[in-house]
C-alpha positions as CSV (number, residue, x, y, z in Angstrom):
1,X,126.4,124.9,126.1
2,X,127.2,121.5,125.5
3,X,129.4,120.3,128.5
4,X,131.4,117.3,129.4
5,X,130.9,114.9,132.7
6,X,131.8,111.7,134.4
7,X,130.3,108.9,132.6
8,X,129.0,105.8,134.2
9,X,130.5,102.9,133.5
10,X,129.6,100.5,130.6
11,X,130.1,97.5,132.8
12,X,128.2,98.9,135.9
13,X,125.2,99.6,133.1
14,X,125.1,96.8,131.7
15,X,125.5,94.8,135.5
16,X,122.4,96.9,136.6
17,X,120.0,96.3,133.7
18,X,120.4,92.4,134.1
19,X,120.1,92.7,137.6
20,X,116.9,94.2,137.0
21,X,113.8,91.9,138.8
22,X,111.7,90.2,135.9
23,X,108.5,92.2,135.2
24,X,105.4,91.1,135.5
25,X,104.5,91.8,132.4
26,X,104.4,88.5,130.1
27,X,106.0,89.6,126.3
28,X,103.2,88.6,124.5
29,X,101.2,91.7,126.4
30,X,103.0,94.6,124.9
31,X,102.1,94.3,121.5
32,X,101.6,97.1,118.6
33,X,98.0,98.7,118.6
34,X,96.1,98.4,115.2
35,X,97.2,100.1,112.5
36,X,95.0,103.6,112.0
37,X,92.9,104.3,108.8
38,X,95.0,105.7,105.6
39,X,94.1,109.3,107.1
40,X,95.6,109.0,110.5
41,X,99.2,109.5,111.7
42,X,100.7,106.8,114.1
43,X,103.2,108.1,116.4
44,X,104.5,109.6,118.6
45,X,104.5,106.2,120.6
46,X,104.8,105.5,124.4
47,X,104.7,102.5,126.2
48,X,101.4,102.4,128.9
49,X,101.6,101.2,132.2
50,X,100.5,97.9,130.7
51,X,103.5,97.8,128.3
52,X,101.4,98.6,125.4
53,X,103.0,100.7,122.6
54,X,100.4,103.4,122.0
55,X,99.8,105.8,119.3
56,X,98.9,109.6,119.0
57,X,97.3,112.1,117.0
58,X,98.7,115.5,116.9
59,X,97.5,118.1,115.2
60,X,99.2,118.2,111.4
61,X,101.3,120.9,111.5
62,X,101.8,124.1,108.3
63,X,105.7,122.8,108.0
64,X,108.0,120.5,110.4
65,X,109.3,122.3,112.7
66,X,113.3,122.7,113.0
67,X,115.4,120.7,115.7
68,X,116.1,122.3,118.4
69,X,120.0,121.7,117.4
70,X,122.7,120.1,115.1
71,X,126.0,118.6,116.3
72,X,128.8,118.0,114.7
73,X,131.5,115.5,114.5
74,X,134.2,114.1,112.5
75,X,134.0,110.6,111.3
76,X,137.2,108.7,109.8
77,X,136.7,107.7,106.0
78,X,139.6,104.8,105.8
79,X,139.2,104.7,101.7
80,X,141.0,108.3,101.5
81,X,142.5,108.5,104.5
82,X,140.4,112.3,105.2
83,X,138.0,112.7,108.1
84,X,134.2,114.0,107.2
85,X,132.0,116.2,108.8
86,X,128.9,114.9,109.7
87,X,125.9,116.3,111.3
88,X,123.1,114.8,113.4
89,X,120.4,115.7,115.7
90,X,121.1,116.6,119.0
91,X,119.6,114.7,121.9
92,X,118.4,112.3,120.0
93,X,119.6,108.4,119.2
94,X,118.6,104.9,117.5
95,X,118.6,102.0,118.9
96,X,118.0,98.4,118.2
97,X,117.4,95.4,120.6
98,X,118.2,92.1,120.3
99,X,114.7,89.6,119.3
100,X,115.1,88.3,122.8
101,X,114.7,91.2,124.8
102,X,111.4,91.7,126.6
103,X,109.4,94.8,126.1
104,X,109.1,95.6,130.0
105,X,112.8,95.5,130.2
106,X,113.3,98.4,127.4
107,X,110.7,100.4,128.9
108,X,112.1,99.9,132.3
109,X,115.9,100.8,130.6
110,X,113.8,103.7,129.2
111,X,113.0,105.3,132.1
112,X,116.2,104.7,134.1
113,X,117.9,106.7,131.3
114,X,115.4,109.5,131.0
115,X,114.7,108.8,127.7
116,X,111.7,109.6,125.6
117,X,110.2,107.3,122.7
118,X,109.9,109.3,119.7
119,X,109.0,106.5,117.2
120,X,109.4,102.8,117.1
121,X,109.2,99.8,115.0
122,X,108.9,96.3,116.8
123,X,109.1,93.4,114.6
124,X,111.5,91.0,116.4
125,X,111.9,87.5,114.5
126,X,114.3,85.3,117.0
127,X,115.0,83.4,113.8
128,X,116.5,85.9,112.0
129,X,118.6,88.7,113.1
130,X,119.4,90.5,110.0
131,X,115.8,91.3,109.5
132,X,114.6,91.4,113.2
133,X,113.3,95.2,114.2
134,X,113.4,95.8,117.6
135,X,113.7,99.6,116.9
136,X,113.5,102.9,119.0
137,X,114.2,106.4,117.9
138,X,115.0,108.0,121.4
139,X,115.1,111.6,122.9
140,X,116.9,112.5,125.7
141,X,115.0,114.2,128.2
142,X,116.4,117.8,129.6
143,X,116.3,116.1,132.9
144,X,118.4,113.6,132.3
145,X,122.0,112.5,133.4
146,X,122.7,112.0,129.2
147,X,121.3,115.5,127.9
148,X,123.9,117.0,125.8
149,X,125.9,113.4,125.7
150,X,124.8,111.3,122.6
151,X,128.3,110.1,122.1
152,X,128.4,108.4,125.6
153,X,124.2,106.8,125.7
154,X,125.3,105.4,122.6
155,X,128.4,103.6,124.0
156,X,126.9,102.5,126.8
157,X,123.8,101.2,125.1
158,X,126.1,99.7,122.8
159,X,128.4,98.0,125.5
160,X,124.6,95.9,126.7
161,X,124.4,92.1,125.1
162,X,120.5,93.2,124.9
163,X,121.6,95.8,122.5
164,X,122.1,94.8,118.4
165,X,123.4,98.3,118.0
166,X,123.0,102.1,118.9
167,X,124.0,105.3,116.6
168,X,123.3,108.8,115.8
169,X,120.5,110.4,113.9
170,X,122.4,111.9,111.5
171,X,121.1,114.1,108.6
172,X,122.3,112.9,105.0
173,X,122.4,114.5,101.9
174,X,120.4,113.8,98.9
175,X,122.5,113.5,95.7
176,X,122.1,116.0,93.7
177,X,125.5,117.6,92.3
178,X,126.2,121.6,92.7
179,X,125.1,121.8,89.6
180,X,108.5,108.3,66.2
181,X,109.5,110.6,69.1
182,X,107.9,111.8,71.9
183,X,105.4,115.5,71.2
184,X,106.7,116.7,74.6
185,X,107.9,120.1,74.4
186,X,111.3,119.6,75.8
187,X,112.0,115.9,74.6
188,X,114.9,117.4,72.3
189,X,116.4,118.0,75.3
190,X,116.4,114.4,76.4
191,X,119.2,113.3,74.6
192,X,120.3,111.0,77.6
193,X,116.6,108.8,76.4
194,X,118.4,108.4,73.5
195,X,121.7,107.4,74.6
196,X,120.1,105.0,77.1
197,X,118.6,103.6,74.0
198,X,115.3,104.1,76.3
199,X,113.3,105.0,73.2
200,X,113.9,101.7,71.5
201,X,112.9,100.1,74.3
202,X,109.4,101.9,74.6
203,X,108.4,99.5,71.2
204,X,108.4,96.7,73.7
205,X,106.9,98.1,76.9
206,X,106.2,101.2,78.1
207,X,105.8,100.1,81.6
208,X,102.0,100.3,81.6
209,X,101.0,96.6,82.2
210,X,100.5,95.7,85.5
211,X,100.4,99.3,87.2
212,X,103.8,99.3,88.5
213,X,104.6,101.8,90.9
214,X,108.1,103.0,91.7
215,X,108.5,104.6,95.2
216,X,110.2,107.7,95.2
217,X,111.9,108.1,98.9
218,X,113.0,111.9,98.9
219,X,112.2,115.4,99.4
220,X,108.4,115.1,98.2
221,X,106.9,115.3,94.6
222,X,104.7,117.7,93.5
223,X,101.8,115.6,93.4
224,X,100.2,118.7,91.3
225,X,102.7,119.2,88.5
226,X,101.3,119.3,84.9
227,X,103.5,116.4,83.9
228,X,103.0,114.3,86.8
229,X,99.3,114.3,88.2
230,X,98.1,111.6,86.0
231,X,101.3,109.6,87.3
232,X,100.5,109.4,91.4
233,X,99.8,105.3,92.1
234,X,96.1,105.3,92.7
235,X,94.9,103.2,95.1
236,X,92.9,100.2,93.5
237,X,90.3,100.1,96.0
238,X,90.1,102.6,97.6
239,X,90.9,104.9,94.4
240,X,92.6,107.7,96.1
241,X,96.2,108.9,94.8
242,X,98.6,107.4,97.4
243,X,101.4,109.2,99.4
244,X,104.0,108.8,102.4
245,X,105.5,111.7,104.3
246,X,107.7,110.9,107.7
247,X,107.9,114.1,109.1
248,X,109.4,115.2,112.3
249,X,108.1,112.7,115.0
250,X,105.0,111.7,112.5
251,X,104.8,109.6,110.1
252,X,101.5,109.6,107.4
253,X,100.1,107.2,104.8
254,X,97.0,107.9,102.7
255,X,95.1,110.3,100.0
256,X,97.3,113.0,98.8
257,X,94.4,115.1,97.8
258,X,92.8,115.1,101.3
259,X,95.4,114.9,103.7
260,X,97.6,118.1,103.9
261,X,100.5,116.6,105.2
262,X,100.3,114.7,102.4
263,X,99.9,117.0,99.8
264,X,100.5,120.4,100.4
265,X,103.7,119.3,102.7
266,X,104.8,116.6,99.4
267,X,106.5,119.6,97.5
268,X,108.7,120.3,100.5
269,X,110.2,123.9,101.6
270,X,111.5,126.4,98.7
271,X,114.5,125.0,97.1
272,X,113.7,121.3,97.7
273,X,112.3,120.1,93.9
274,X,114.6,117.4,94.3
275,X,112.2,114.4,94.4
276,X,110.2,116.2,91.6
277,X,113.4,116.4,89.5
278,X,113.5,112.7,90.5
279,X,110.1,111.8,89.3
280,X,110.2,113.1,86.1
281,X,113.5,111.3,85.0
282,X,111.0,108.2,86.4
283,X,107.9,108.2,84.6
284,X,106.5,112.0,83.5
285,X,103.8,112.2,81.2
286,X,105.1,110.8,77.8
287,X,103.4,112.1,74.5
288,X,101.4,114.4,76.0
289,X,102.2,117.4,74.0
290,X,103.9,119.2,77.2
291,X,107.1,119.3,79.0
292,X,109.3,116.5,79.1
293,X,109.2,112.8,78.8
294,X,110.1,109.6,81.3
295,X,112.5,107.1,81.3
296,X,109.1,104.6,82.0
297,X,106.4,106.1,80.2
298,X,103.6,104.7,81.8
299,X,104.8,103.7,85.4
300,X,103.4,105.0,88.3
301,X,104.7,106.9,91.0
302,X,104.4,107.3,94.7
303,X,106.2,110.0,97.2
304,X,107.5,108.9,99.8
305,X,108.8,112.6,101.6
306,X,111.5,112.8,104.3
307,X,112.0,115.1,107.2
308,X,114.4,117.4,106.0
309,X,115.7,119.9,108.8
310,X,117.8,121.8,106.6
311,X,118.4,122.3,103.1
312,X,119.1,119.4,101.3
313,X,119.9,117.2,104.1
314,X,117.1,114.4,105.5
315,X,117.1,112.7,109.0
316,X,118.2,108.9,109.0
317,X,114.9,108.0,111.7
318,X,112.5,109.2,109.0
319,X,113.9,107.5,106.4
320,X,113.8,104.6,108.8
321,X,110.1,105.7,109.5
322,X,109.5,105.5,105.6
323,X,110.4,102.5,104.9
324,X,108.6,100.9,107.4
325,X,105.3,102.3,105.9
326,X,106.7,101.1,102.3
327,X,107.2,97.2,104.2
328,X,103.5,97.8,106.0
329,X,101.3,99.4,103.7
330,X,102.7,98.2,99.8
331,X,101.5,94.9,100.1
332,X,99.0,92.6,98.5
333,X,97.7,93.1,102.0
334,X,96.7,96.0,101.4
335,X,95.6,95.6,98.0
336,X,99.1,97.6,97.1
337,X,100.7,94.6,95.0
338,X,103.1,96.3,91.9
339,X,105.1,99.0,94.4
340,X,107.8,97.1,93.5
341,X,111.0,99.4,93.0
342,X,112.2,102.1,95.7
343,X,114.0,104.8,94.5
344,X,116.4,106.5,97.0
345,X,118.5,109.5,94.9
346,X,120.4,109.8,98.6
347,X,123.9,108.6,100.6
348,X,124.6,108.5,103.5
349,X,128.2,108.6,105.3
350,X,128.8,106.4,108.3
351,X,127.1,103.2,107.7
352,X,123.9,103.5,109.3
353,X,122.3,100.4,110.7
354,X,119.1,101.5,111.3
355,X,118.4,101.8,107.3
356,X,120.2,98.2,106.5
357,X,118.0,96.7,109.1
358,X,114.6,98.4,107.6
359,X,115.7,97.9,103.8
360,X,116.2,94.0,104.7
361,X,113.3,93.3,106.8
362,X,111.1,95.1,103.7
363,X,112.8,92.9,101.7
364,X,111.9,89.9,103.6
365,X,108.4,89.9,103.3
366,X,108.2,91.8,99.8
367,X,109.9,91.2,97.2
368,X,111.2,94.9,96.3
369,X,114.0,96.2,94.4
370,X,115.8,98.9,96.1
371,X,118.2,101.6,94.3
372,X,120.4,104.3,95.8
373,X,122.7,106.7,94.5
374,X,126.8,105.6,95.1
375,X,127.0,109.5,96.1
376,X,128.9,112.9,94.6
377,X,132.2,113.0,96.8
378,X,134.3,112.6,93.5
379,X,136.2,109.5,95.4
380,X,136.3,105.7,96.0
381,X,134.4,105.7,99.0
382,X,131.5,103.7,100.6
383,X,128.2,105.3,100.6
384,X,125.1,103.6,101.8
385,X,122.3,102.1,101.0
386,X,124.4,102.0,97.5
387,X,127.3,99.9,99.1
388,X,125.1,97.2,100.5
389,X,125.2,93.9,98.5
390,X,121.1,93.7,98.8
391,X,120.7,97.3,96.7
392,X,121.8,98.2,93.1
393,X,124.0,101.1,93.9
394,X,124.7,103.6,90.4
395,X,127.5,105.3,89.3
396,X,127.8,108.7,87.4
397,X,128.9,108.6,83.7
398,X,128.8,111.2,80.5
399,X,129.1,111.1,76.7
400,X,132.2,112.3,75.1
401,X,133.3,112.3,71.8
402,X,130.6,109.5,71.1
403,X,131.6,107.2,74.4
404,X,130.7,106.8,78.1
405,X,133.1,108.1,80.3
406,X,133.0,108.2,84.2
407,X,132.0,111.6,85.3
408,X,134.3,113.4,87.5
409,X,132.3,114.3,90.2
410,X,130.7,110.3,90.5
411,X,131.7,108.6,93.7
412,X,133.1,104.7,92.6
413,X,134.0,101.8,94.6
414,X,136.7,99.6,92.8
415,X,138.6,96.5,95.0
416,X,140.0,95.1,92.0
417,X,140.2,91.4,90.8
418,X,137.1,89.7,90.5
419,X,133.9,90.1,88.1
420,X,132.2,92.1,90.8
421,X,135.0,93.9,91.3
422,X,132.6,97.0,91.3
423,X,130.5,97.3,94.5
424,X,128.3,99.8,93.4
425,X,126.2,97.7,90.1
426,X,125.4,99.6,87.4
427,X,126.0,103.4,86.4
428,X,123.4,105.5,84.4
429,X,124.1,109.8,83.1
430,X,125.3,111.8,85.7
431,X,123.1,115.0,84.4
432,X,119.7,114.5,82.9
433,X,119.2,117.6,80.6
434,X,115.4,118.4,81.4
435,X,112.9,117.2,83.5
436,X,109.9,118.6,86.1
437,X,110.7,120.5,88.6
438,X,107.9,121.3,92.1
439,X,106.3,124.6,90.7
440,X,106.8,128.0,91.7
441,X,109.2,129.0,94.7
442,X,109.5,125.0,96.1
443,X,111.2,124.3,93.2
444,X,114.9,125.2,91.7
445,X,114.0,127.3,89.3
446,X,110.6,129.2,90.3
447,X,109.1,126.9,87.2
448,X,107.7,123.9,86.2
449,X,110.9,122.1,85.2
450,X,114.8,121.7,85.6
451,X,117.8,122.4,83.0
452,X,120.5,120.2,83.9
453,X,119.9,118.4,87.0
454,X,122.7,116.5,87.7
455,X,124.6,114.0,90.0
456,X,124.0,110.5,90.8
457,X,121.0,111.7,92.3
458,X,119.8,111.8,88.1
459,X,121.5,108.7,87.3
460,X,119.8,106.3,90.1
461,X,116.2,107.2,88.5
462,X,117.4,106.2,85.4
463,X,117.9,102.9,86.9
464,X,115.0,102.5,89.2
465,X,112.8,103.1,85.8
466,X,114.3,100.1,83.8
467,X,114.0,97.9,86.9
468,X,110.0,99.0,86.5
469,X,109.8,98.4,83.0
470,X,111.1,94.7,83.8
471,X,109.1,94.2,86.6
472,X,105.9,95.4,84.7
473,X,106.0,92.0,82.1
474,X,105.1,89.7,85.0
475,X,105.8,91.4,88.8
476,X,103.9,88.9,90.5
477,X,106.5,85.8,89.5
478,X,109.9,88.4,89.0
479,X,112.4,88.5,92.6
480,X,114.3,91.5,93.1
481,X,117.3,89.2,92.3
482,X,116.7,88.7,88.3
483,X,115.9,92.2,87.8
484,X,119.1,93.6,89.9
485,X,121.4,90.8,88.4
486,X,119.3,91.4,84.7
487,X,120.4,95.0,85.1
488,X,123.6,94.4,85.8
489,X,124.2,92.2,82.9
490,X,122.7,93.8,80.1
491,X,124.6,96.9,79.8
492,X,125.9,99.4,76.8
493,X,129.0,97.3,74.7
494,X,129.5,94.0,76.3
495,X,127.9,92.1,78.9
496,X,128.5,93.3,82.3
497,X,131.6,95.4,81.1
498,X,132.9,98.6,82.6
499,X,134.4,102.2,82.0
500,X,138.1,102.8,82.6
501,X,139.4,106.2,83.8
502,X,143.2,107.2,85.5
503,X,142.4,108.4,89.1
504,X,146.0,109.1,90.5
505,X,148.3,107.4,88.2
506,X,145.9,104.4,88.5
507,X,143.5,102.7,86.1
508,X,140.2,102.5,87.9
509,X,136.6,101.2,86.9
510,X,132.9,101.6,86.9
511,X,130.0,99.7,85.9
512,X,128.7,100.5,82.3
513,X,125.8,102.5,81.6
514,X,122.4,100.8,81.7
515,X,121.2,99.6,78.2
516,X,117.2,100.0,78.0
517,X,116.8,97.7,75.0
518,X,119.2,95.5,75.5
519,X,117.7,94.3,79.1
520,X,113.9,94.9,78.1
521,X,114.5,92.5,74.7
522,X,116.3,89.8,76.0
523,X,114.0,89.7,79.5
């Protein structure tokens, strides 16, 4: 039973952890170890009696094991004036200092509180605070004055001038809704190609100059599937097929075909095809006398799975966790150079900080595009990443009687006024008629591919595919700016026009739908 006590004062925290005697310790000491091999998991992490954050190596577990429990609370949505239910882990919180703070002091707040370091990114840049990642994922110890209190850590963590922010680890949903041509077997059920005016665009590229990859943050691909094997982003020295997977407390980078977590776990548990649905919209095998075909013929693709807890719903500290393997590993670095677009078919509701911080300080050292899904709640609310001015959020539309209309069930954000009156960018189709689905009982179907899979989850591919298509003419001089803003302005009837619709007596807008041709001939 959860239960309710006296809670310290924010003040008398605060008061004691600057009180605390220096540490011996000098800041330079505690510093990251090296990076393991592409086989080997990095966390969990402690910090040693030195201050050094250390790394394990766990065994790889069948499946992530559950939480050991959910809370609930309700979180006011201003837009339409309703509160929503959300969910997060319990005993567990995220939390990011300020650049300043000295490693002996967390680890010294650490143990005060009884706290236990799960996972951690520390990347502090005093210069810049927007991108600096001082960045724990905490557990509350059973022993501990703050088990069973999230809501009260965070607000006294949050009350300290060493602390940027604390918040929950929620779970979010992934966006999918309740629910000469091509020789591939289902292209005639493709129209949305067509209407995307994605086949005309193919005469000028087909995304296959350059190798660019497109990440694909989500439930896991099926790295396996007959119209997606030859697709997986080989590594170009190494030449192994490449995949992420931040699973519960572990995070792992490397060859899908010899690491199980990262192949065997990429298809996720039954009922979770949703990044294979994703994929395929992406780049599938095109012309290959099976199954369906891509938006971006010959891009490449690279899973990036989240730790999913429950069905359909993803921890934020994982997605966190993934990213950071997207900002450390896809680099020229690493001899990774053309990952250049990251597809996240997800929304999350409230703001979480932890993601803005981790999408921005990727974006600070690599110049990648990142696309998100404006979300499925039928209503003019804020949903994140796709509400942040640094990703190209998409809208929901649908043909009828020969035009693009909104679809109902698309989340929009409309302030009214100005050009960018829209905060989410650009929309693409709302349902996607066929595409691959993870084979046999992982998938939706128990098959090899998906009728109608809909929701802005199956428009934001759409989207992520033209920005690889654009990026493939020349990624190496091309900033996630022109292709974002090129998007954007290049859409179906006018130059960066819109869709009306009546939404209680009111004329709202969205973006228009993407135009393939338009953007790829006039790049």
């Amino acid at each position: 039973m959860r239960t309710s006590r006296t809670i310290i004062g924010a003040a008398l925290v605060v008061a004691a952890f600057a009180a605390r005697a220096p540490s011996s310790r000098a800041e330079g000491e505690w510093t990251l170890m090296p990076e393991a091999s592409w086989s080997d998991q990095f966390s969990p992490l402690w910090i040693d009696e030195d201050g050094v954050l250390c790394e394990g190596n766990p065994a790889v577990p069948d499946e992530p094991p559950m939480p050991d429990a959910l809370i609930s609370r309700n979180v006011w949505d201003p837009d339409n004036e309703v509160y929503v239910l959300v969910q997060s882990i319990a005993n567990e919180v995220l939390v990011n200092f300020t650049a300043t703070t000295v490693p002996a002091d967390i680890e010294d707040l650490f143990e005060d509180l009884d706290v236990s370091i799960v996972s951690a990114w520390y990347e502090p840049d005093a210069l810049d605070a927007s991108t600096s990642m001082s960045w724990f994922h905490i557990r509350i110890n059973p022993t501990s004055d703050w088990y069973d209190d999230e809501a009260a850590l965070i607000a006294s963590l949050g009350s300290m001038q060493s602390v940027e922010f604390a918040e929950f680890n929620d779970l979010a949903a992934l966006d999918d809704f309740p629910e000469d041509d091509p020789d591939d077997t289902y292209y005639g059920n493709q129209d949305e190609i067509v209407h995307l005016n994605a086949d005309d665009a193919w005469t000028t590229t087909t995304g296959g100059d350059n190798e660019v990859c497109v990440v694909v943050v989500d439930s896991g691909v099926d790295v396996d599937h007959e119209d997606l094997d030859d697709k997986i982003y080989v590594h170009p020295t190494a030449n192994y097929r490449l995949g992420i997977a931040a699973l519960k407390d572990k995070t792992y980078y490397g060859d899908v075909d010899s690491k199980s977590a990262l192949r065997d776990l990429q298809t996720g548990k039954a009922g979770h095809g949703h990044g294979t649905c994703v994929a395929g919209i992406i780049g599938a095998e095109t012309n290959n006398d099976q199954g369906v075909a891509g938006c971006g013929p010959d891009l490449r693709l690279l899973s990036a799975r989240l730790y999913m807890p429950s069905d359909g719903s993803f921890t934020v500290d994982s997605l966190v966790r993934a990213i950071k393997k997207v900002r450390k590993k896809l680099n020229s670095d690493n001899d990774v150079d053309n990952a250049r677009v990251v597809n996240m078919s997800l929304s999350i509701t409230p703001e979480p900080q932890s993601v803005g911080k981790a999408i921005r300080k990727d974006q600070k050292f690599n110049d990648r595009l990142y696309v998100a899904a404006a979300g499925n709640s039928t209503n003019n609310s804020l949903r994140y990443p796709a509400a942040w001015s640094y990703v190209l959020g998409v809208t929901g539309a649908e043909r009828s009687g020969g035009n693009d209309i909104r679809h109902s069930g698309s989340n929009w954000r409309y302030t009214g006024g100005s050009l960018n009156r829209n905060i989410y960018g650009i929309s693409g189709y709302f349902t996607w008629g066929k595409t691959t689905d993870a084979t046999g009982s992982a998938g939706y179907d128990n098959s090899k591919y998906k009728s109608n899979f809909n929701g802005t989850s199956a428009a934001t591919p759409q989207i992520s595919a033209l920005a690889g298509l654009l990026y493939s003419f020349d990624p190496d001089n091309t900033t996630e700016d022109e292709v974002s803003d090129h998007i954007k302005q290049y859409t179906k009837g006018s130059d960066h026009s819109t869709i009306s619709f009546t939404y209680s007596g009111s004329t709202k807008y969205i973006p228009a739908v993407a135009d393939f041709d338009r953007a790829v001939t006039n790049w």
